[in-house]
C-alpha positions as CSV (number, residue, x, y, z in Angstrom):
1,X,0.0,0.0,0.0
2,X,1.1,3.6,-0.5
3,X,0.2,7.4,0.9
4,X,-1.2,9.7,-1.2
5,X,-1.7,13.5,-0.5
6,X,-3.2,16.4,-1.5
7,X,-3.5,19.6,-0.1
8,X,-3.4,23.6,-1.2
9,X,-0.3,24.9,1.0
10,X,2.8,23.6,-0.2
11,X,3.7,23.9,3.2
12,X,1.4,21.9,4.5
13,X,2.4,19.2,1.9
14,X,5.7,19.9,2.9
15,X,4.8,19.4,6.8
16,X,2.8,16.2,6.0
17,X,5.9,14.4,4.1
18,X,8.1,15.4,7.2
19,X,6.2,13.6,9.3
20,X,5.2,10.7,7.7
21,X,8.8,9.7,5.9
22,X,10.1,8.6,8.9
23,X,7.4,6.0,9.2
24,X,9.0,4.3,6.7
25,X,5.9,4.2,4.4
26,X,5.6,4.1,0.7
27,X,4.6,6.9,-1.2
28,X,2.2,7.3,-3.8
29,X,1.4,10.9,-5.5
30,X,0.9,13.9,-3.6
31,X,-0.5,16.4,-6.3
32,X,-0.5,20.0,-4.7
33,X,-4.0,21.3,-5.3
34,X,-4.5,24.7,-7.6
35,X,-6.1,27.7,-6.3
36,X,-9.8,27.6,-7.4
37,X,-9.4,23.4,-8.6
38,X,-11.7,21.3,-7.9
39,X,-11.2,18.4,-6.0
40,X,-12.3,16.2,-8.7
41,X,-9.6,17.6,-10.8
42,X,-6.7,17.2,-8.1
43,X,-8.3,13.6,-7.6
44,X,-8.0,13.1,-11.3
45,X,-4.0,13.4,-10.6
46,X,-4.0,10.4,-8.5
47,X,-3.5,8.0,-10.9
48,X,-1.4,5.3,-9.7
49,X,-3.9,4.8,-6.4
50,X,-4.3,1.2,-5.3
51,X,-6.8,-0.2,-4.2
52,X,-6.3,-0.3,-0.2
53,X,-3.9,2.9,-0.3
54,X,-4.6,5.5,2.1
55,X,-5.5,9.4,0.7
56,X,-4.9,12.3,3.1
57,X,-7.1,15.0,2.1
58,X,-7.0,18.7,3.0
59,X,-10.7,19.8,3.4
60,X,-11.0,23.5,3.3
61,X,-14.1,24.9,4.9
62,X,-15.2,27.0,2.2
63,X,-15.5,24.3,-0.5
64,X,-17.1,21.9,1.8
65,X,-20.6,20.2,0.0
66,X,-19.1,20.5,-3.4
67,X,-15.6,19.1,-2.4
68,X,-17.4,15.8,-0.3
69,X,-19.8,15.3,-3.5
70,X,-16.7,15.1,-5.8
71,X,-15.4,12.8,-3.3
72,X,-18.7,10.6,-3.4
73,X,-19.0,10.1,-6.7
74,X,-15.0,9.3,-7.1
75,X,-14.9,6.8,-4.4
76,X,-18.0,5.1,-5.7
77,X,-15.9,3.5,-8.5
78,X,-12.6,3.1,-5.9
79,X,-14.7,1.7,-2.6
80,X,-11.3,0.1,-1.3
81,X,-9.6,3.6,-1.4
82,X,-8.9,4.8,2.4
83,X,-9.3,8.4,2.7
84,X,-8.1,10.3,5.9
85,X,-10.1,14.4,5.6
86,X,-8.0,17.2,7.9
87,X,-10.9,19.8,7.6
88,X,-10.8,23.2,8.9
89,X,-14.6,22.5,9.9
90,X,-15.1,20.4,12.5
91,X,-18.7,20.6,13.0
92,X,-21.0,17.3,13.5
93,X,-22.3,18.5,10.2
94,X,-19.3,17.8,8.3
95,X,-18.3,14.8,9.9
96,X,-21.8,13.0,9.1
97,X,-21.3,14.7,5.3
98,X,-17.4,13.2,5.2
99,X,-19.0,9.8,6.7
100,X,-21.7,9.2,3.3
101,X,-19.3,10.2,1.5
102,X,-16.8,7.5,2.5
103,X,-14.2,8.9,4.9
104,X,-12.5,6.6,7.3
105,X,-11.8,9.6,9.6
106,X,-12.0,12.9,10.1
107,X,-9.3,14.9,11.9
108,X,-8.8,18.8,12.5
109,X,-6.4,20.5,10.0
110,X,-4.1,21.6,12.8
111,X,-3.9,18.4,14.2
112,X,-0.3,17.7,16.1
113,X,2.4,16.2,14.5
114,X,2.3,12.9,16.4
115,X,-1.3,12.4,16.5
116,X,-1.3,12.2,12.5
117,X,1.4,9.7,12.7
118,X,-0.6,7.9,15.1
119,X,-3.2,8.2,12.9
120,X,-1.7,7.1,9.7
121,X,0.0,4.1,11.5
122,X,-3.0,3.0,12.7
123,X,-4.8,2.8,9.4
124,X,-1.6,1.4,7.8
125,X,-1.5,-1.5,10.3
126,X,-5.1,-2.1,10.2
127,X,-5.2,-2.4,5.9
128,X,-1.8,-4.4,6.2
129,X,-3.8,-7.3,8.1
130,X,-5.8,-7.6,5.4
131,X,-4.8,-10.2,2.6
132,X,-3.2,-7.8,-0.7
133,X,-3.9,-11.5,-3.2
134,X,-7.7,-11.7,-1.3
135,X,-8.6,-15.3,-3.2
136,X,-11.1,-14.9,-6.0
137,X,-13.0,-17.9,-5.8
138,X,-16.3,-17.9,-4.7
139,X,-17.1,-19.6,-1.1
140,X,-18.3,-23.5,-1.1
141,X,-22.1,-23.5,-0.9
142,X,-23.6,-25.5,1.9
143,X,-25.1,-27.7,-0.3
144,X,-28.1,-28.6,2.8
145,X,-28.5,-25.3,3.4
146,X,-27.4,-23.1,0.5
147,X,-29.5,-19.8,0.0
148,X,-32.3,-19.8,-3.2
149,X,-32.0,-16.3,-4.9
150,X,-35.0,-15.1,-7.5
151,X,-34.8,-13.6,-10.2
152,X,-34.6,-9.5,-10.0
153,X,-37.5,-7.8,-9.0
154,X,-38.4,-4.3,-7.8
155,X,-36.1,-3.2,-4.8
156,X,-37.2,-5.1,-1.4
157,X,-38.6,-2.8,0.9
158,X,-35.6,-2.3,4.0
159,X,-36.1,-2.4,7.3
160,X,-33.4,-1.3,9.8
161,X,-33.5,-2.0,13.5
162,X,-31.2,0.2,16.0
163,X,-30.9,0.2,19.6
164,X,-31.0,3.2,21.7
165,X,-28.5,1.3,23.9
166,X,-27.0,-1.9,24.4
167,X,-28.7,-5.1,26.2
168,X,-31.9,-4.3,25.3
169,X,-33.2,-7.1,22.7
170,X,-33.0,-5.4,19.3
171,X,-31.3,-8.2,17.5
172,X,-33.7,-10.7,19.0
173,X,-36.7,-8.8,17.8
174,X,-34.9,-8.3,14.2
175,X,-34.2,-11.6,13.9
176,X,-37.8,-12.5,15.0
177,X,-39.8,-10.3,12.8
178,X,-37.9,-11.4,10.0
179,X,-38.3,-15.1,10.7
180,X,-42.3,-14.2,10.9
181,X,-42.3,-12.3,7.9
182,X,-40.7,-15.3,6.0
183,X,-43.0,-18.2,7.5
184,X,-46.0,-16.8,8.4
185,X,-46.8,-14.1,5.9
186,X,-44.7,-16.0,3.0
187,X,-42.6,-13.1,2.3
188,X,-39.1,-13.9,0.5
189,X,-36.7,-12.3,3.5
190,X,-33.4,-11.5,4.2
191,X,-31.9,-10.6,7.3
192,X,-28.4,-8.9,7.3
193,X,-26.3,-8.3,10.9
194,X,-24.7,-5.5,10.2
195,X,-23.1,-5.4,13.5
196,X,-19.8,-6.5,12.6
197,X,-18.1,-6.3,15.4
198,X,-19.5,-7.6,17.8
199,X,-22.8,-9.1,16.0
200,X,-24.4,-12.3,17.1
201,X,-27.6,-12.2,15.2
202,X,-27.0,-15.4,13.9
203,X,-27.1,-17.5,17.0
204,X,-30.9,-16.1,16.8
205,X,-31.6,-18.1,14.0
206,X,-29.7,-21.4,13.5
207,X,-27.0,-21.5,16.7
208,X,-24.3,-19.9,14.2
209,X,-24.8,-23.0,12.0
210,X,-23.5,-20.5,8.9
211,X,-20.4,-20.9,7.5
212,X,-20.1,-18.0,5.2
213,X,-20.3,-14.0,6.1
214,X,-20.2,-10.4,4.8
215,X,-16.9,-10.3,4.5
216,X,-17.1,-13.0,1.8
217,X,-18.8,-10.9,0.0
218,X,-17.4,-7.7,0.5
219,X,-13.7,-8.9,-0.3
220,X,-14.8,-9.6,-3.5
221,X,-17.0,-6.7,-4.6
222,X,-15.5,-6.3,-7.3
223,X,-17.2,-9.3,-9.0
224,X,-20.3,-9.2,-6.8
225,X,-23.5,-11.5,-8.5
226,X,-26.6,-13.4,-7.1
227,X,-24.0,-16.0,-7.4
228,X,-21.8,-14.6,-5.0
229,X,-24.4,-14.0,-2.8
230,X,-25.9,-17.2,-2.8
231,X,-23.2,-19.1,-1.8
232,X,-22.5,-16.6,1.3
233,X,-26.4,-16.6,2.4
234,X,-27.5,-19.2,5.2
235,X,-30.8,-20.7,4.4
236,X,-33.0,-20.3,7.9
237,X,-36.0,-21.5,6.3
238,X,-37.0,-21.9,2.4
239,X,-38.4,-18.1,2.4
240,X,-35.8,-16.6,5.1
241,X,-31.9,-16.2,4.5
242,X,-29.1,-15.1,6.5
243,X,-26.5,-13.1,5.6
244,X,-24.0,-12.8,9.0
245,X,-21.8,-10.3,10.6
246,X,-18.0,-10.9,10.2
247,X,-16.7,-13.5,12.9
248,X,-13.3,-12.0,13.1
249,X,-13.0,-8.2,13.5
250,X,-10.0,-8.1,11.3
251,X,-12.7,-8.5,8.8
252,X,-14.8,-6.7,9.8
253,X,-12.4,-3.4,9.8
254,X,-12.4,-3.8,6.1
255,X,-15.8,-3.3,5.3
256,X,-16.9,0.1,4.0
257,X,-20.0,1.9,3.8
258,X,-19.9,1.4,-0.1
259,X,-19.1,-2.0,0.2
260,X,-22.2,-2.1,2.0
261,X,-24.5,0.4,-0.4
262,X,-23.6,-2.8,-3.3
263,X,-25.0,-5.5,-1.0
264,X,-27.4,-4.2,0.1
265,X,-29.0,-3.5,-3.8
266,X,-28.6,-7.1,-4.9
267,X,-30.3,-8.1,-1.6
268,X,-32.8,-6.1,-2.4
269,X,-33.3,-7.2,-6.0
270,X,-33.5,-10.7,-4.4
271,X,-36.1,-10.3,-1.4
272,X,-39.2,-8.8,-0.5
273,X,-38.1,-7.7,3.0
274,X,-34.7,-7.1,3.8
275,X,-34.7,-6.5,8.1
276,X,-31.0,-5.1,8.8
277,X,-29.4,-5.2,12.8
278,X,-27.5,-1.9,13.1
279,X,-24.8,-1.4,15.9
280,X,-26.4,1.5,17.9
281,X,-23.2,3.7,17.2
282,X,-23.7,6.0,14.1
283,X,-21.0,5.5,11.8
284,X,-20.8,5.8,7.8
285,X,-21.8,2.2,7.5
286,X,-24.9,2.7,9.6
287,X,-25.7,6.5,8.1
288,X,-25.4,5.0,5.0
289,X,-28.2,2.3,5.7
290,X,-30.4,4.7,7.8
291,X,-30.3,6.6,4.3
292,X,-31.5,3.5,2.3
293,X,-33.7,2.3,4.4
294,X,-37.7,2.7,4.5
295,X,-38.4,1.5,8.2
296,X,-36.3,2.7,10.8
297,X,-37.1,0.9,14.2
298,X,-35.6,2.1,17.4
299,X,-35.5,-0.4,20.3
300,X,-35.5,0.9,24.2
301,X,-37.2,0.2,27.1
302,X,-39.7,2.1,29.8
303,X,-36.5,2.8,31.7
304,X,-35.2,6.6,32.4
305,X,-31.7,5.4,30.6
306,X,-33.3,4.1,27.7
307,X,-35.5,7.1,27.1
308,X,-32.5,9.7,27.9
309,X,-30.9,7.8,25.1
310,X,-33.3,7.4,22.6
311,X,-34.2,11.2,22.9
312,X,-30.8,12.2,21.8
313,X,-30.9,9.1,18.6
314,X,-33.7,10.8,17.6
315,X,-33.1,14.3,17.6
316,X,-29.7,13.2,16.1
317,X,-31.3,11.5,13.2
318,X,-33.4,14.2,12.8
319,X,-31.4,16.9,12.6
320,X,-29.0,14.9,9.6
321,X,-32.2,14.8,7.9
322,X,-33.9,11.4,8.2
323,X,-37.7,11.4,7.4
324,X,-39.6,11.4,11.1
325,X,-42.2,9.4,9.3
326,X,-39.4,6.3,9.0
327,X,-38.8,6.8,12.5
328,X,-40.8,3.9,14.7
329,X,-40.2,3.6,18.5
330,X,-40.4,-0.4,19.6
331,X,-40.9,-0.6,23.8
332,X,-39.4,-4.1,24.4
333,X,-39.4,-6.1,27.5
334,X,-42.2,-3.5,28.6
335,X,-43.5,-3.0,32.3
336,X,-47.1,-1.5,32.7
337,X,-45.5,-0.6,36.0
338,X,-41.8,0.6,34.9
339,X,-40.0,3.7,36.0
340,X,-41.4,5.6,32.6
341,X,-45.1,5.6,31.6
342,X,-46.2,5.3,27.8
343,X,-47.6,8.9,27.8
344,X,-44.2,10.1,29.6
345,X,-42.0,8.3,27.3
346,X,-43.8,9.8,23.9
347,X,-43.4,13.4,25.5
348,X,-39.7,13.1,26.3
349,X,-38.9,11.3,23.2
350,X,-41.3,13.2,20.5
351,X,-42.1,9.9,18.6
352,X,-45.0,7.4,19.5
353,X,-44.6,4.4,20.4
354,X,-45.6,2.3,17.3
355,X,-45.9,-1.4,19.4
356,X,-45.0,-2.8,22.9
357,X,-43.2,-6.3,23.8
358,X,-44.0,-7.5,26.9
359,X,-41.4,-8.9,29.2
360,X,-41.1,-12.5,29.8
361,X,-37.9,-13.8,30.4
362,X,-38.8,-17.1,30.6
363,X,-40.0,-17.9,27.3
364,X,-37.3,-15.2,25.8
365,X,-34.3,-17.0,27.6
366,X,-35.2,-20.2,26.1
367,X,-35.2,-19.1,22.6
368,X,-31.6,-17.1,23.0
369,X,-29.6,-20.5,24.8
370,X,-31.2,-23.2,22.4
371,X,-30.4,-20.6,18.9
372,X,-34.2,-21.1,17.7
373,X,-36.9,-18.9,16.9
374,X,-39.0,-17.6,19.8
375,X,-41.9,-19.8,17.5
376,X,-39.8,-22.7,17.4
377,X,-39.7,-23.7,21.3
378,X,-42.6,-21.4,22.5
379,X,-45.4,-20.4,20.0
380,X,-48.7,-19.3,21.5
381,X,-47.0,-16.8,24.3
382,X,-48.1,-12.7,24.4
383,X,-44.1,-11.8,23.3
384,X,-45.1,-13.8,19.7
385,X,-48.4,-12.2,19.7
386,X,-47.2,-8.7,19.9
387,X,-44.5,-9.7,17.4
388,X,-47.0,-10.8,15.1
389,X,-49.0,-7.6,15.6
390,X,-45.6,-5.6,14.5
391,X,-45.2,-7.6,11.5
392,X,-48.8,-7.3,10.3
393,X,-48.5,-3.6,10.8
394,X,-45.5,-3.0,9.0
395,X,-46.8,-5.7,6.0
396,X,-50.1,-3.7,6.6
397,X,-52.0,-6.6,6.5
398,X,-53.6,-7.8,9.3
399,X,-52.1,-10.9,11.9
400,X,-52.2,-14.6,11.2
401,X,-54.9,-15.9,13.2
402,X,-53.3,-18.9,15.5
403,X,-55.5,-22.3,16.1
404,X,-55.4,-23.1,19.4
405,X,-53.6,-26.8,20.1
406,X,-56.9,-28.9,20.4
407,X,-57.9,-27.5,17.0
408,X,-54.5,-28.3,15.4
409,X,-54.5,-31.6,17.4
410,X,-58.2,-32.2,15.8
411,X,-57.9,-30.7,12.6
412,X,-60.0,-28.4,12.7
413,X,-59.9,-24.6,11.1
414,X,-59.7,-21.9,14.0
């Protein structure tokens, strides 16, 4: 891999060179930006980037939206490309802009010495544990339990699922809904654990049993087909597939948000419903699915933490521009009697609350230590009813009506 510059100041590029030569690096070009060039011009003069190289970018604040769309569209066509900004602006504006657009980071443009070495070492080790010769052919299929594509159809409608915090069951309602949707309203579904570092949404739905993950996918993106993503899909059930997290988070580390923008369209051009488990830190991966996404389901709980939290997610989200009406509050593990009423939570948080899962551990717990659906080991309980509820609601149809056992036992229609 090599380092690439561009900046403006010749003394800056001067500056930068002094401080990164002694890393003993390679270097790449370093193409000293005109006065009144624009970035896609001086990005232009780049032309012996590799893929997995590493771009520091001068960011001036006053050519900040046209400057981030030029870098956009270029790194749309280089998605392995590594780009460190130094921007004058350091607003949380920008560094959600520089996030779509594909930054890695974002540091101040007076940042000290050392901390850009630190920096650019870090990146450099972190792209040098990934293979350079990454194999090109496509994983073994599980031939028991190898993933049926269709053919393409209109784009799947996507769902996401965030957390407003940790611990508080938003991959296990994700994982549920989507093995609901799949079974019980025979929708074609996929469901993709974006979590990648420390996501276990498969253990939900078959005890880990798949062999293949993102990164499969994502290290060859280049030659990315329903082919591809057959053989890396898990087949849950004939109408629900899995599509898993990383299991190493050297993987994981070399997934970008553009990597995941090409995923997630052939999923979509292969399923009805796609549900997606976001990490509940935003980030240019999860922006970028928050973005794409037509449901947007935050998880918390009637607890004083959990509404502190989900207040500031969704004036966050708001305030980078998400559509409210996307916006759907989940109350899981819900207490009539909790520390925060229904009323009280809607007030503090400014959303309603669209559905409420009630708590019961017992039937819950079994699900999570055997790796089975919550319908698989417990079906008539009131947690499965209000999941079907959700389900029907967001399918806007209405629930599958349950026989009771003596009717199945008998036969008979309910």
């Amino acid at each position: 891999m090599a380092i690439h510059l561009i900046t403006s100041s010749a003394t800056l590029l001067a500056q930068w060179r002094s401080i990164i030569t002694p890393l003993g690096l390679n270097w790449g070009s370093a193409p000293l930006r005109l006065p009144g060039q624009s970035l896609a011009a001086s990005l232009a003069g780049l032309t012996n980037a590799q893929a997995q190289d590493l771009v520091l970018l001068e960011h001036p604040a006053q050519t900040s939206l046209q400057d981030l769309q030029d870098l956009d569209h270029w790194l749309r066509t280089r998605p392995q490309l590594n780009v460190l900004l130094l921007s004058e602006d350091n607003s949380p504006t920008l560094l959600v802009q520089a996030m779509k657009a594909g930054v890695r980071e974002v540091l101040p443009l007076a940042t000290a010495p050392q901390d850009l070495a630190q920096s650019v070492l870090r990146w450099t080790e972190r792209l040098s544990a990934r293979p350079d010769d990454m194999p090109q052919d496509t994983p073994p299929k599980n031939s028991e339990n190898s993933a049926k594509v269709s053919a393409p159809r209109q784009p799947g409608r996507l769902v996401a699922f965030m957390g407003c915090k940790g611990g508080n069951g938003t991959s296990f309602l994700a994982a549920n809904m989507a093995h609901i949707m799949a079974t019980e309203f025979d929708r074609q579904c996929a469901f993709v654990d974006l979590d990648l570092q420390s996501g276990d949404a498969s253990f939900y739905l078959g005890s880990g049993a798949n062999k293949n993950t993102l990164s499969d996918l994502t290290r060859q993106i280049d030659r990315l087909d329903a082919q591809l993503l057959s053989s890396c899909l898990y087949a849950v059930t004939p109408r629900l597939n899995l599509l898993a997290a990383p299991h190493t988070l050297d993987k994981a580390m070399t997934i970008s948000a553009q990597d995941i923008d090409k995923v997630l369209t052939l999923v979509r051009s292969q399923h009805d419903h796609v549900v997606v488990d976001l990490p509940r830190i935003l980030n240019a991966l999860s922006l970028k699915v928050l973005d794409l996404a037509d449901v947007v389901y935050i998880v918390m709980q009637n607890q004083t933490p959990d509404v502190r939290d989900a207040k500031r997610l969704v004036n966050t989200l708001l305030s980078l521009g998400l559509n409210e009406h996307k916006l759907r509050l989940l109350v899981n593990r819900y207490e009539p009697d909790g520390w925060v009423s229904l009323p009280e939570l809607e007030k503090a948080v400014g959303l309603p609350v669209h559905q409420t899962i009630p708590s019961k551990p017992q039937w819950v717990g079994e699900s999570l230590h055997t790796g089975q659906p919550l319908s698989a080991v417990h079906d008539h309980n009131t947690v499965m009813h209000a999941l079907r509820k959700t389900s029907a609601a967001l399918l806007d149809t209405t629930p599958v009506q349950q026989r009771h056992w003596l009717q199945r036992w008998m036969g008979q229609t309910a």
